[in-house]
OpenMM code with the backbone's topology and positions (N, CA, C; nanometers):
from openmm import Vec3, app, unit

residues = "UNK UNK UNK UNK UNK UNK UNK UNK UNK UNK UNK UNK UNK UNK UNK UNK UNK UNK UNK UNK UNK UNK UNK UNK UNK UNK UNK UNK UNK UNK UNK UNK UNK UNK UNK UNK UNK UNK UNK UNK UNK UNK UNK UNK UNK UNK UNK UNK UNK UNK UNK UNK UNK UNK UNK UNK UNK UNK UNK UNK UNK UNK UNK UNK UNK UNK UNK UNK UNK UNK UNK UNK UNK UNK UNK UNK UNK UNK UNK UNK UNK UNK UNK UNK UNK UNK UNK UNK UNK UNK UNK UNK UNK UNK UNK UNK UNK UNK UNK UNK UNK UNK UNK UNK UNK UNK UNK UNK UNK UNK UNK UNK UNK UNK UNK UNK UNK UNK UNK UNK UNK UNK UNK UNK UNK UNK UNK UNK UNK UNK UNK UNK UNK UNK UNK UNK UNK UNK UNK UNK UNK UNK UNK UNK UNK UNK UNK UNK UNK UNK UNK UNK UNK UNK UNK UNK UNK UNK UNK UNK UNK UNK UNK UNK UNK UNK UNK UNK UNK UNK UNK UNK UNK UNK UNK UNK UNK UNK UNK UNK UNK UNK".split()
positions = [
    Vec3(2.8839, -17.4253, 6.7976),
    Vec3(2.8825, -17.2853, 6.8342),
    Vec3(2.7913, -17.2658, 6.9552),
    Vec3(2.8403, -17.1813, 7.0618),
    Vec3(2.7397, -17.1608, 7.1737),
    Vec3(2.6904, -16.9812, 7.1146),
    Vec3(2.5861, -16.9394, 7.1648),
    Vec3(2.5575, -16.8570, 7.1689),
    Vec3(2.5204, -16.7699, 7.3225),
    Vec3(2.5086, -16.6864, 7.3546),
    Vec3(2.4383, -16.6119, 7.4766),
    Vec3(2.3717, -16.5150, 7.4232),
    Vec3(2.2512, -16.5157, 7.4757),
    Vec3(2.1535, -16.4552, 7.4621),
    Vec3(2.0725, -16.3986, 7.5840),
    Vec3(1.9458, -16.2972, 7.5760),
    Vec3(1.8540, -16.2666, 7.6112),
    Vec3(1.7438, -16.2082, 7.5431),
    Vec3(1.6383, -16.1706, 7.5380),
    Vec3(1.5236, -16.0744, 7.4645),
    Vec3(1.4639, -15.9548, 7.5642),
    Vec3(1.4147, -15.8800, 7.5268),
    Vec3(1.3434, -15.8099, 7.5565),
    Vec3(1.1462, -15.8014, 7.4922),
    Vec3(1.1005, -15.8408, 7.5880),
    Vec3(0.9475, -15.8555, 7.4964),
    Vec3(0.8995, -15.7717, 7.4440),
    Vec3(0.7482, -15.7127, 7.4253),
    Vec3(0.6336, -15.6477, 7.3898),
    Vec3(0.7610, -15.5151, 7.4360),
    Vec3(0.7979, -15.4631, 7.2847),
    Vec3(0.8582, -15.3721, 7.2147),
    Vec3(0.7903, -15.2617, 7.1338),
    Vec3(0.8657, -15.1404, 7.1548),
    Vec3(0.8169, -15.0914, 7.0800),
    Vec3(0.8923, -15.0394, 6.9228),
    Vec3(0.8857, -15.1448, 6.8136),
    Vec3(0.9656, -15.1559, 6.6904),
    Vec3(1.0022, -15.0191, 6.6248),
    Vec3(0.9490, -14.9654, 6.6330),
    Vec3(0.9544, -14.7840, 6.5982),
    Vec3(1.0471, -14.7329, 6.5881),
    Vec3(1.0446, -14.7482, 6.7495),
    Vec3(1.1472, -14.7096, 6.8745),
    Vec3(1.2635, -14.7511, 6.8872),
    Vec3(1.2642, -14.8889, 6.8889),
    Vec3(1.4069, -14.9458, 6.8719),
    Vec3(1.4696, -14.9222, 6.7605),
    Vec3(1.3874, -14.9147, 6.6307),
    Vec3(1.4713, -14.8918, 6.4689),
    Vec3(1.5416, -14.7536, 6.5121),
    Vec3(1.4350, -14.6543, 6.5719),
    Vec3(1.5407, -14.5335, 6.5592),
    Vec3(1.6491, -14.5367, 6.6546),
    Vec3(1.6540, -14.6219, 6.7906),
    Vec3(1.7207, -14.6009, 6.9001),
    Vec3(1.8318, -14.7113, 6.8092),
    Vec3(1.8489, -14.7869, 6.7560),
    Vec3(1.9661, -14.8630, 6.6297),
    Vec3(1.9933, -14.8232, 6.5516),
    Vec3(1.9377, -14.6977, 6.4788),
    Vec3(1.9844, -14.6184, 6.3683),
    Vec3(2.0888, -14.4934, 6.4468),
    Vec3(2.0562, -14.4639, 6.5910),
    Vec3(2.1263, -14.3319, 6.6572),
    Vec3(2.2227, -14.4038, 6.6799),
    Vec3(2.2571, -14.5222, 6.7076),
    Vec3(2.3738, -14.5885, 6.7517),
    Vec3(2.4554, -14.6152, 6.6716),
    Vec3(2.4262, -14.6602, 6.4746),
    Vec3(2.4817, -14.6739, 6.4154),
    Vec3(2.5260, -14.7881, 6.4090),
    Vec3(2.3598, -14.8691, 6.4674),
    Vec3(2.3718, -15.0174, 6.4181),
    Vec3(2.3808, -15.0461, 6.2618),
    Vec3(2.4455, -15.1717, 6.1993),
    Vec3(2.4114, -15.1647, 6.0841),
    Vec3(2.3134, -15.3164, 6.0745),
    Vec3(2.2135, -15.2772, 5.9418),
    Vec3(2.0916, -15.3665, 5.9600),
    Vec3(2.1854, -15.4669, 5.8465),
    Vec3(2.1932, -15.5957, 5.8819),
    Vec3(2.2239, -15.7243, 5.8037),
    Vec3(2.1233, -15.8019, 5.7710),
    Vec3(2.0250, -15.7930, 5.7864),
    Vec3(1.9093, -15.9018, 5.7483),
    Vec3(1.8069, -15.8389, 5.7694),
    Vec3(1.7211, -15.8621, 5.6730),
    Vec3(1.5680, -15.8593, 5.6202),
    Vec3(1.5243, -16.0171, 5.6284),
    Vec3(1.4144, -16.0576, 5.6646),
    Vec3(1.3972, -16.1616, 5.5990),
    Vec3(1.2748, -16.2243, 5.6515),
    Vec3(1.1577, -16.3036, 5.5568),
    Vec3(1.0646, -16.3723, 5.6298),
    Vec3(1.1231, -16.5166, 5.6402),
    Vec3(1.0801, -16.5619, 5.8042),
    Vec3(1.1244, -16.6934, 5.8058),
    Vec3(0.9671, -16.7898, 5.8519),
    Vec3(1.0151, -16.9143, 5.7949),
    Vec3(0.9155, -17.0502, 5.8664),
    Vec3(1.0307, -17.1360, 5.8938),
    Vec3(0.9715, -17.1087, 6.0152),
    Vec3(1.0507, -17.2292, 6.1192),
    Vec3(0.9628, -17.3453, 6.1399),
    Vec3(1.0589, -17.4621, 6.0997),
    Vec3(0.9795, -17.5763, 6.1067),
    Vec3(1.0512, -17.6584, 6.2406),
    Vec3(0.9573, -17.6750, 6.3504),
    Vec3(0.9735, -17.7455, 6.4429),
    Vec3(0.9901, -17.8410, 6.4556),
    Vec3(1.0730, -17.9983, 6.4953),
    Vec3(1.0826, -18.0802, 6.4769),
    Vec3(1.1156, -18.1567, 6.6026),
    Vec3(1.0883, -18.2594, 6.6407),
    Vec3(1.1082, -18.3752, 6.7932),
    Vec3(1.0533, -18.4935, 6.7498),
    Vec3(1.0752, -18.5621, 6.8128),
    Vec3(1.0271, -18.7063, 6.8818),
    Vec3(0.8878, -18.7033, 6.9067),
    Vec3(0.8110, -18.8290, 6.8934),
    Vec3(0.6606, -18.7814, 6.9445),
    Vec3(0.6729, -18.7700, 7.1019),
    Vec3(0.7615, -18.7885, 7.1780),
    Vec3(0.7531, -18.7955, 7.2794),
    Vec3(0.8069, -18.6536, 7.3613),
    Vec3(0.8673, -18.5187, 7.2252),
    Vec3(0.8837, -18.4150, 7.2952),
    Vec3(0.9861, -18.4522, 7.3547),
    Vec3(1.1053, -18.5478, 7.3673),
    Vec3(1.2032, -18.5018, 7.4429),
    Vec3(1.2765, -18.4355, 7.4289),
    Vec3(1.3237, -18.3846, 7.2657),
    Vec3(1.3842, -18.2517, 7.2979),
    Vec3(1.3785, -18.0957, 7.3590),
    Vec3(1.1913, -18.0779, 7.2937),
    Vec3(1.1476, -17.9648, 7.3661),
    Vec3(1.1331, -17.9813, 7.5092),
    Vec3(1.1329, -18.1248, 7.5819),
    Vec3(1.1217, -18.0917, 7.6978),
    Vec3(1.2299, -18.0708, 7.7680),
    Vec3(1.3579, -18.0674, 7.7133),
    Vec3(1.4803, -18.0908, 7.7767),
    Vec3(1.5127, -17.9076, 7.7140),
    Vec3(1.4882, -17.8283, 7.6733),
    Vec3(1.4786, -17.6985, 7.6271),
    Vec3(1.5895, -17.7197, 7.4672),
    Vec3(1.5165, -17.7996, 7.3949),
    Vec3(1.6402, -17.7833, 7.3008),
    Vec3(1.5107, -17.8258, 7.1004),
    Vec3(1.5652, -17.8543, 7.0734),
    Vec3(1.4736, -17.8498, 6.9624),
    Vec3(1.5706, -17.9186, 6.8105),
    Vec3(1.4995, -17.9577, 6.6777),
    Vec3(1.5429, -17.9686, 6.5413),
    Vec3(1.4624, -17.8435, 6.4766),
    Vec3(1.5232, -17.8193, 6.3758),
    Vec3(1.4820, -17.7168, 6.2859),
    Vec3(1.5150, -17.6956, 6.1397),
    Vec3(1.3921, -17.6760, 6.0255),
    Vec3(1.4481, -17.6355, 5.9102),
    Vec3(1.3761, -17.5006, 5.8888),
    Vec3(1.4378, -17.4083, 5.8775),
    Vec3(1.4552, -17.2782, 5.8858),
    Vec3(1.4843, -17.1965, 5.7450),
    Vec3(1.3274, -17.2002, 5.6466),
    Vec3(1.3255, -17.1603, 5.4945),
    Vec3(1.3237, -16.9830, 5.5343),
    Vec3(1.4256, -16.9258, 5.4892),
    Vec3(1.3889, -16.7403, 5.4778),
    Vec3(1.4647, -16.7150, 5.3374),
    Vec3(1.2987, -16.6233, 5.2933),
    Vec3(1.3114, -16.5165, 5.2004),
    Vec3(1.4174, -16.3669, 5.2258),
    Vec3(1.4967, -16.3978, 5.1577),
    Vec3(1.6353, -16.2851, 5.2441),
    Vec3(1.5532, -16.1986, 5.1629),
    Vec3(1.5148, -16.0794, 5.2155),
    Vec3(1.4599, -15.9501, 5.1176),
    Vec3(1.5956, -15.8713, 5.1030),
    Vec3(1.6953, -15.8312, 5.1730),
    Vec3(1.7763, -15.7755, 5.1373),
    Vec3(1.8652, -15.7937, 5.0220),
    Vec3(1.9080, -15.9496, 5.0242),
    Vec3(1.9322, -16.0255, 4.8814),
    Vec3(1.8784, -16.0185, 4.7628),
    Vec3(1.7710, -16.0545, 4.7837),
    Vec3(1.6550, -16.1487, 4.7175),
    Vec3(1.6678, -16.2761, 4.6916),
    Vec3(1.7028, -16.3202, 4.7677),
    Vec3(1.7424, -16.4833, 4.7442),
    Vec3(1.6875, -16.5833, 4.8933),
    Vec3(1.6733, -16.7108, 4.8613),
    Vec3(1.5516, -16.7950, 4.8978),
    Vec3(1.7119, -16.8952, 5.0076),
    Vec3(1.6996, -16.9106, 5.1124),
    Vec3(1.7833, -16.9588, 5.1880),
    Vec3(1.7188, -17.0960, 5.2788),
    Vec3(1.7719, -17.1933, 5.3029),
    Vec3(1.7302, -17.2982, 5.3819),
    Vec3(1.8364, -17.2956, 5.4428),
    Vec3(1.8208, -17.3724, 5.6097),
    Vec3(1.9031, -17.4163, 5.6845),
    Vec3(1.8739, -17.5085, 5.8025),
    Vec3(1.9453, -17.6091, 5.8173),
    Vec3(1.8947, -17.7499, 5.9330),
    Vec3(1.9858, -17.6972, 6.0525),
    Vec3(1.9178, -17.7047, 6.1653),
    Vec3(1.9948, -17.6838, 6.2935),
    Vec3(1.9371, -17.7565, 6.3980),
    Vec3(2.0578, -17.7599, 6.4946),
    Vec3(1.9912, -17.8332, 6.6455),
    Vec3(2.0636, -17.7302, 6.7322),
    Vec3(1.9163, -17.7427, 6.8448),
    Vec3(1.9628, -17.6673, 6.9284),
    Vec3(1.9370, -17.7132, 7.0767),
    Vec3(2.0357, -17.6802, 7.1603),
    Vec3(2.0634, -17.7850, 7.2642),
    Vec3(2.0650, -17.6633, 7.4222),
    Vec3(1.9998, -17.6127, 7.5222),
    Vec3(1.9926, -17.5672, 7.5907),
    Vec3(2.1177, -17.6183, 7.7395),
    Vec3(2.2030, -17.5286, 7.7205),
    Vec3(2.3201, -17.5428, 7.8389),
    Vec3(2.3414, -17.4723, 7.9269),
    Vec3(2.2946, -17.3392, 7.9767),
    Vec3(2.2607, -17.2955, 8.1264),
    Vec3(2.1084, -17.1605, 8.0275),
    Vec3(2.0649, -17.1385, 8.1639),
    Vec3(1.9359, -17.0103, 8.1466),
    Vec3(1.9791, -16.9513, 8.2408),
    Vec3(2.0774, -16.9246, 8.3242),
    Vec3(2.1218, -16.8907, 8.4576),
    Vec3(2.1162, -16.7285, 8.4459),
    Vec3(2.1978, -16.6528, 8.4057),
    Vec3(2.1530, -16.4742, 8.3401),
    Vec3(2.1195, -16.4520, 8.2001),
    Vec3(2.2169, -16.5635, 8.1418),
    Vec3(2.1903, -16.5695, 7.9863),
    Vec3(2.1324, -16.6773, 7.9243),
    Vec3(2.0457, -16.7214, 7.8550),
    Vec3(2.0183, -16.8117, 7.7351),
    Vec3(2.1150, -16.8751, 7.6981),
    Vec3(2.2086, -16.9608, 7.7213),
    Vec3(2.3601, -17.0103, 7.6155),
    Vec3(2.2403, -17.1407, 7.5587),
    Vec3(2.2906, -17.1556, 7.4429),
    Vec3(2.2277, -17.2725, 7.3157),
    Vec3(2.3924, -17.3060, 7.2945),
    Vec3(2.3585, -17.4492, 7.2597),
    Vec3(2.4791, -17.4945, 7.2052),
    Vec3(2.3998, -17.5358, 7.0296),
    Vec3(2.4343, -17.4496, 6.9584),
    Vec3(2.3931, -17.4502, 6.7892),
    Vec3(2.4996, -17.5130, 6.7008),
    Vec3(2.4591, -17.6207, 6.6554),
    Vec3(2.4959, -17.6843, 6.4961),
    Vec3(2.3604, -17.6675, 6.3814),
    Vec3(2.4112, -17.6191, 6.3142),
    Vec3(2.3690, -17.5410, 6.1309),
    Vec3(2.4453, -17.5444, 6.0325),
    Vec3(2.3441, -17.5778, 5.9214),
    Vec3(2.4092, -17.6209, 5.8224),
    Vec3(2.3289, -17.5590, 5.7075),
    Vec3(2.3971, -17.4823, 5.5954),
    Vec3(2.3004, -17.4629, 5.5059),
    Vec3(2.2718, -17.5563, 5.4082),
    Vec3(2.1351, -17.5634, 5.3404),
    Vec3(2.1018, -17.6686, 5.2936),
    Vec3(2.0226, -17.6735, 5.1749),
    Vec3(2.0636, -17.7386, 5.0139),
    Vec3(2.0545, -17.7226, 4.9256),
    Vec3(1.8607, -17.6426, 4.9615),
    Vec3(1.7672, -17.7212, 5.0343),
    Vec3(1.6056, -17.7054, 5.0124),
    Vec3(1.5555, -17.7684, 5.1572),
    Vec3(1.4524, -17.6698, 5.2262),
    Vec3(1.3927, -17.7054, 5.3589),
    Vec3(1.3027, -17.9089, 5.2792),
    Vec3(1.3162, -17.9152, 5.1932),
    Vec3(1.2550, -18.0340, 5.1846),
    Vec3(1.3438, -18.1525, 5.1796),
    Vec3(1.5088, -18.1264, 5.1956),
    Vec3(1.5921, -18.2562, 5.2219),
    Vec3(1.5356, -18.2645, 5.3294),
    Vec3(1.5732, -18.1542, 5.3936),
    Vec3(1.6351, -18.1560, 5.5750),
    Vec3(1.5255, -18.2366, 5.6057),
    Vec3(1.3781, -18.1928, 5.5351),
    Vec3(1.3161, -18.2217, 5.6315),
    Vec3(1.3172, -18.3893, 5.6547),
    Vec3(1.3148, -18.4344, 5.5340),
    Vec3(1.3483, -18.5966, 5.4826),
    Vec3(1.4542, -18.6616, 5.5524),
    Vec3(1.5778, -18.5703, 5.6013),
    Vec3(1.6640, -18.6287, 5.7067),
    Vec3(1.6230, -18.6829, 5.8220),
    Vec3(1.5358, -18.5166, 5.9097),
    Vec3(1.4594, -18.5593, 5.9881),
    Vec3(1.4139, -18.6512, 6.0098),
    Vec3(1.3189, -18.6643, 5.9265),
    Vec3(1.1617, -18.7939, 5.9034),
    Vec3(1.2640, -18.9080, 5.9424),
    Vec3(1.3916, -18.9297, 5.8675),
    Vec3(1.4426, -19.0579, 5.8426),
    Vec3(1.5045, -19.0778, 5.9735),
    Vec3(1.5512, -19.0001, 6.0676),
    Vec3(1.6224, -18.9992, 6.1747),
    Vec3(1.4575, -19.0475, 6.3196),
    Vec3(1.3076, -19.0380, 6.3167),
    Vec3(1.2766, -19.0745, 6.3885),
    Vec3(1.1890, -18.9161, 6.4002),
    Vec3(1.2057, -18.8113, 6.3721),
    Vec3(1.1305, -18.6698, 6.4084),
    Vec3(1.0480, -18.6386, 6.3341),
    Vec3(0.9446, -18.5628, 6.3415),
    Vec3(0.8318, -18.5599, 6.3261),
    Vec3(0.8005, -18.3706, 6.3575),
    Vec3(0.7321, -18.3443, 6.2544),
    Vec3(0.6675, -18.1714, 6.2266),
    Vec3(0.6115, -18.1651, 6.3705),
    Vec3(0.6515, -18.0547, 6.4374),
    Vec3(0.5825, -18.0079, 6.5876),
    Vec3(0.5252, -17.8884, 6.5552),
    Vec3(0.5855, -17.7960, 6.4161),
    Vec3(0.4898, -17.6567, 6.4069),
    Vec3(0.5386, -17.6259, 6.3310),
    Vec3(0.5051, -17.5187, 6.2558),
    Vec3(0.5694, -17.4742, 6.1820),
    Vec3(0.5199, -17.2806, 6.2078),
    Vec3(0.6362, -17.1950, 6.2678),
    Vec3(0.6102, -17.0443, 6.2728),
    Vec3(0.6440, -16.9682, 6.1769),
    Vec3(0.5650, -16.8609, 6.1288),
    Vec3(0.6308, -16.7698, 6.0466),
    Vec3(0.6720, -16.6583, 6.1258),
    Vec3(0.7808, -16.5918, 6.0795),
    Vec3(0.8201, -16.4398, 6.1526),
    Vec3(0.8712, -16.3859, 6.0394),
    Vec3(0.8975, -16.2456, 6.0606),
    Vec3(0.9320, -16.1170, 6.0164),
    Vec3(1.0362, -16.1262, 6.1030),
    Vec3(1.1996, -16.0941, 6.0443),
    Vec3(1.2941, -16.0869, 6.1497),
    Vec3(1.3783, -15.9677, 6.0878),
    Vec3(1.4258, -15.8140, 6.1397),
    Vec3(1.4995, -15.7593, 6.0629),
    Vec3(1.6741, -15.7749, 6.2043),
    Vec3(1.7759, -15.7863, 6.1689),
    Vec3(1.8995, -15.8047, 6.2566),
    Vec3(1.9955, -15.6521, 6.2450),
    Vec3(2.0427, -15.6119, 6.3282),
    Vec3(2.1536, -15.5420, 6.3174),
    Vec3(2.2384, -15.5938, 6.3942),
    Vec3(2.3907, -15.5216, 6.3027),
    Vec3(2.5237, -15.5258, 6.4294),
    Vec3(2.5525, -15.4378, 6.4849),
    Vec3(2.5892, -15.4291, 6.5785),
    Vec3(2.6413, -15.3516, 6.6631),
    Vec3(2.8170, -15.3776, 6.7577),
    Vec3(2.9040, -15.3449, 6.6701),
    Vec3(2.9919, -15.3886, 6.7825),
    Vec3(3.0002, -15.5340, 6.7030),
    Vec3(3.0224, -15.6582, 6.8109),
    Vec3(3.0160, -15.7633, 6.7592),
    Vec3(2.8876, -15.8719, 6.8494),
    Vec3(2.8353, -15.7642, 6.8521),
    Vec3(2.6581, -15.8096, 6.9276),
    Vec3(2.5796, -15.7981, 6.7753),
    Vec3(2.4878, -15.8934, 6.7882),
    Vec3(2.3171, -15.8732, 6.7212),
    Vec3(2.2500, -15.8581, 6.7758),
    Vec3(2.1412, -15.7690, 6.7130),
    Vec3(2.0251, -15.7473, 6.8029),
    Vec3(1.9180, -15.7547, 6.6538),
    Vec3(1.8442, -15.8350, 6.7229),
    Vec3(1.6909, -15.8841, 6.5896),
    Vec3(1.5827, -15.8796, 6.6449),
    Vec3(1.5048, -15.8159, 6.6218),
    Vec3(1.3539, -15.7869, 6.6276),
    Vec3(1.2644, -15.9127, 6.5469),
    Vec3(1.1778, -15.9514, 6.6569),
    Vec3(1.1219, -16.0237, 6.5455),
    Vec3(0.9565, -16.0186, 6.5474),
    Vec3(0.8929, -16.0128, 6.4778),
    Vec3(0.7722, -16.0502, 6.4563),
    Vec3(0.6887, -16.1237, 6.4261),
    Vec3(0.6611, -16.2013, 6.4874),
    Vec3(0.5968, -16.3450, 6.4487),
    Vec3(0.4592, -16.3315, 6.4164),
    Vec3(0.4191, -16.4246, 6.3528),
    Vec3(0.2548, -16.4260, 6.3272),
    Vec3(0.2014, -16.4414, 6.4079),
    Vec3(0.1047, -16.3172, 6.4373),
    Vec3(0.0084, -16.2831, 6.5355),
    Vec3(-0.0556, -16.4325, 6.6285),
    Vec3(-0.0675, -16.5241, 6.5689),
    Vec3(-0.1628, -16.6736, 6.6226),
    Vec3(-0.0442, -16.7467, 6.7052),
    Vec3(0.1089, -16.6792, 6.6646),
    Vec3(0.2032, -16.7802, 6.7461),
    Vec3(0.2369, -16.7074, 6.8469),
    Vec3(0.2435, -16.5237, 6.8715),
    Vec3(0.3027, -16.5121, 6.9287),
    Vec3(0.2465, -16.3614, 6.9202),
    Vec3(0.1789, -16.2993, 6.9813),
    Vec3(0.0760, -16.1599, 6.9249),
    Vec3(0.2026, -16.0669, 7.0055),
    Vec3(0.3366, -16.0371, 7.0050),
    Vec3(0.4224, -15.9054, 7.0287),
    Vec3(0.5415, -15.9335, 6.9859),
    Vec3(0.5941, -15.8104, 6.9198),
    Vec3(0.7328, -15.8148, 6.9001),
    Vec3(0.8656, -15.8441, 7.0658),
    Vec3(0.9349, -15.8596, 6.9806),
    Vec3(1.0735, -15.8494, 7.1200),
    Vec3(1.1729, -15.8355, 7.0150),
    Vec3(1.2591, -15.8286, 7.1060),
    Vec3(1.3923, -15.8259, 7.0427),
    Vec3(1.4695, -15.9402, 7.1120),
    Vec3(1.5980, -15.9759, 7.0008),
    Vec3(1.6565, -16.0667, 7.1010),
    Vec3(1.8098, -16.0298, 7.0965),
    Vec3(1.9077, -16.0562, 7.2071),
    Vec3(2.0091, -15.9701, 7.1684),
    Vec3(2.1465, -16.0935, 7.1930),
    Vec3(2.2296, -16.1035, 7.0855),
    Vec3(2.3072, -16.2077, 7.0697),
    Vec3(2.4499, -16.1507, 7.0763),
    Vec3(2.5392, -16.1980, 7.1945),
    Vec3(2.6450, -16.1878, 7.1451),
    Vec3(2.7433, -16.2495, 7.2791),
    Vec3(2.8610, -16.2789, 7.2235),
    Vec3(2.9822, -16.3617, 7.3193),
    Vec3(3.0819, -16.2675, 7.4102),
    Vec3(2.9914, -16.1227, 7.4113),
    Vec3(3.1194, -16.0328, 7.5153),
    Vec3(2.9355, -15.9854, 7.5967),
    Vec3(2.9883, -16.0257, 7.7307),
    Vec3(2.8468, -15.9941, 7.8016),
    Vec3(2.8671, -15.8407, 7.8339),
    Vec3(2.9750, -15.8068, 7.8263),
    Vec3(2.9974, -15.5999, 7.8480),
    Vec3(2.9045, -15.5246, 7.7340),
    Vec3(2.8867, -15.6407, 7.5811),
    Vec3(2.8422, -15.5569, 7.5115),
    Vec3(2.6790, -15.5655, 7.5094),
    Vec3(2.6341, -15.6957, 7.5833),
    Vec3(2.4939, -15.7343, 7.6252),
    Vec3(2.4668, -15.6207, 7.6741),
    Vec3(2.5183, -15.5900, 7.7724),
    Vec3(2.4497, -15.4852, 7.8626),
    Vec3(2.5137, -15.3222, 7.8171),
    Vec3(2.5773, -15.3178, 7.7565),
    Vec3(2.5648, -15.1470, 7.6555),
    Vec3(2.4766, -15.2189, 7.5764),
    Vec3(2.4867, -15.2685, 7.5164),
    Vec3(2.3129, -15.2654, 7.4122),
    Vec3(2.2253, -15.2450, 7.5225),
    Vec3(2.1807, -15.3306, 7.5910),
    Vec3(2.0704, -15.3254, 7.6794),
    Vec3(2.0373, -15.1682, 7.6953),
    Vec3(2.1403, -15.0723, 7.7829),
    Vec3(2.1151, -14.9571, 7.8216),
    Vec3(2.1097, -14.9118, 7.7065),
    Vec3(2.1578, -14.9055, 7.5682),
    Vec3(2.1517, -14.8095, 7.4402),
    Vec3(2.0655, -14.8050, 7.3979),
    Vec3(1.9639, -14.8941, 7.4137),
    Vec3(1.8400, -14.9514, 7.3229),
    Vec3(1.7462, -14.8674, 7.4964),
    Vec3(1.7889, -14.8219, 7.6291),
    Vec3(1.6753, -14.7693, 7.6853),
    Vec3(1.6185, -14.8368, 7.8167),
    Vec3(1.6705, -14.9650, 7.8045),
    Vec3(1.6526, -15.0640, 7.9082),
    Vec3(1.7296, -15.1232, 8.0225),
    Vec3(1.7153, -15.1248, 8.1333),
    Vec3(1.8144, -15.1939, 8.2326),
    Vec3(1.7932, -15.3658, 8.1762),
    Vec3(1.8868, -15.4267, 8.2680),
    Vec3(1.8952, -15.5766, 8.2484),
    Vec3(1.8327, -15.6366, 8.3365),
    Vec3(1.7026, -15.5631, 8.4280),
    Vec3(1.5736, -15.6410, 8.4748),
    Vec3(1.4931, -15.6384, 8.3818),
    Vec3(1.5150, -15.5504, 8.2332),
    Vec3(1.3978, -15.6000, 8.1385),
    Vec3(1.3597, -15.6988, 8.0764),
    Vec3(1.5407, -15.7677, 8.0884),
    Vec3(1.5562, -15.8395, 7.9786),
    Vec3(1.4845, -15.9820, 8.0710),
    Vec3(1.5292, -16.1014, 7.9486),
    Vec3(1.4791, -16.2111, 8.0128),
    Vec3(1.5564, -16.3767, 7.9268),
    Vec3(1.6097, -16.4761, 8.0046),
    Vec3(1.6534, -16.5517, 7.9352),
    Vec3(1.5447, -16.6555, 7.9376),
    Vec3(1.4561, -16.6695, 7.9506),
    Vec3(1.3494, -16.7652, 7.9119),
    Vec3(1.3294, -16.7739, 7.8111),
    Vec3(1.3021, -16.9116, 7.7467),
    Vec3(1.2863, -16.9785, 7.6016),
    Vec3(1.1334, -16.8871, 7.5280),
    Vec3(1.1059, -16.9370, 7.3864),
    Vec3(0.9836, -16.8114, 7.3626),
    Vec3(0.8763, -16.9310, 7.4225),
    Vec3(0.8862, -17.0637, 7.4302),
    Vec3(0.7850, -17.1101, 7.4567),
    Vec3(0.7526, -17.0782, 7.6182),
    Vec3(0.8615, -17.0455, 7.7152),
    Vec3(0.8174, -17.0287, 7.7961),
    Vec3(0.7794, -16.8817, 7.8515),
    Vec3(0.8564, -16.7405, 7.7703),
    Vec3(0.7802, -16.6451, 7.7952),
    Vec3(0.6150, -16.6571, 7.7428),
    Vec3(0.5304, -16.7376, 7.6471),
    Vec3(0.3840, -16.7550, 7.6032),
    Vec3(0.3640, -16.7903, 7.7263),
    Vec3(0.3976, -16.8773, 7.7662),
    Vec3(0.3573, -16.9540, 7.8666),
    Vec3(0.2964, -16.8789, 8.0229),
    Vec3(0.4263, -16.7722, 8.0491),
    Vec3(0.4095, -16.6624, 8.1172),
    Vec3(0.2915, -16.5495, 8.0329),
    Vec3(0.3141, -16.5426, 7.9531),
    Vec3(0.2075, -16.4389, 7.8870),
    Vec3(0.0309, -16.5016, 7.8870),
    Vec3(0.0747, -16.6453, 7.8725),
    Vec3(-0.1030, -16.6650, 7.8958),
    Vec3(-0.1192, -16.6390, 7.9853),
    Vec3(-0.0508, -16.6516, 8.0529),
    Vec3(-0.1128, -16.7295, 8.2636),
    Vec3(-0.1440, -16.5319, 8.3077),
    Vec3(-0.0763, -16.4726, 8.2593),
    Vec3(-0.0848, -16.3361, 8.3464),
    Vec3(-0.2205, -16.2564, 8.2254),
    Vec3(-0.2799, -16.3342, 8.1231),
    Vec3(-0.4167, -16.3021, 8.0708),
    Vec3(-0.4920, -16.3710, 8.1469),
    Vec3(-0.4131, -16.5042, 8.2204),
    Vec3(-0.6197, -16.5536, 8.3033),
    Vec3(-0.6647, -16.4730, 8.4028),
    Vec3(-0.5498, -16.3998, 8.4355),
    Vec3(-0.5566, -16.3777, 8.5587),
    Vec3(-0.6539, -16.2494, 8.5810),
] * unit.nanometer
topology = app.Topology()
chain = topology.addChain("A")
for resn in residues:
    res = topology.addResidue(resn, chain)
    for name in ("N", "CA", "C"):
        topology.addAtom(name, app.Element.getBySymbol(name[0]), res)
């Protein structure tokens, strides 16, 4: 599966719930996630923009306890984010992770977030909130395979498409430290 994407950063969550409730987004997911990071000791996947992952969320909307193994493979950043994604759901984040291990990869981090999703159309748009130590602001990120509907979300939600941004999250931090030294 490819995806296209962009985010919008340091949000204001409030704001967007009501500016997705006037639109008559509908919310599909609640959920806390830990994302478990996974590479090579040598980082060649993160350095090539792509990554392993086992991905444990508490669905609150459910109530039910979800795992899932994915790879994700970076194929243009050119206006949009496209990932080329394989996922799989998975009996417990403690096979996958044992796949991993056995395949040569190794724990790179592990993040928690707060993620709530709506649809819109046949776009998502997910807010997420990560723990303050990984990532101290919300964004949103906005997913979908008709780029007409990228950009009506964009303007519905309040924003032109100079807000947005297809940079990875490690590399918007990256931008976010450098413009605190400064």
């Amino acid at each position: 599966m490819q995806e296209m994407e962009l985010r919008i950063i340091h949000i204001n969550t409030d704001d967007i719930r009501r500016k997705l409730n006037n639109i008559n987004a509908i919310k599909v997911k609640e959920e806390n996630q830990i994302n478990n990071i996974y590479d090579f000791n040598d980082r060649r996947m993160l350095n090539a923009k792509g990554y392993a992952r086992i991905r444990e969320v508490k669905d609150i909307l459910n109530s039910r306890t979800l795992a899932y193994m994915t790879t994700k493979k970076l194929l243009s950043q050119e206006k949009y984010k496209i990932m080329e994604e394989c996922e799989v759901l998975i009996d417990n984040g403690e096979e996958g992770k044992r796949i991993f291990e056995s395949l040569g990869l190794e724990l790179i981090e592990s993040i928690k977030k707060y993620r709530e999703s709506y649809k819109y159309k046949n776009t998502l748009i997910e807010i997420d909130i990560n723990d303050k130590s990984y990532c101290p602001f919300p964004y949103i990120e906005i997913e979908s395979s008709y780029e007409g509907e990228i950009i009506e979300v964009v303007s519905l939600l309040g924003y032109s498409m100079k807000d947005t941004t297809s940079k990875t999250i490690y590399e918007i931090l990256e931008d976010d430290k450098g413009l605190k030294g400064i």
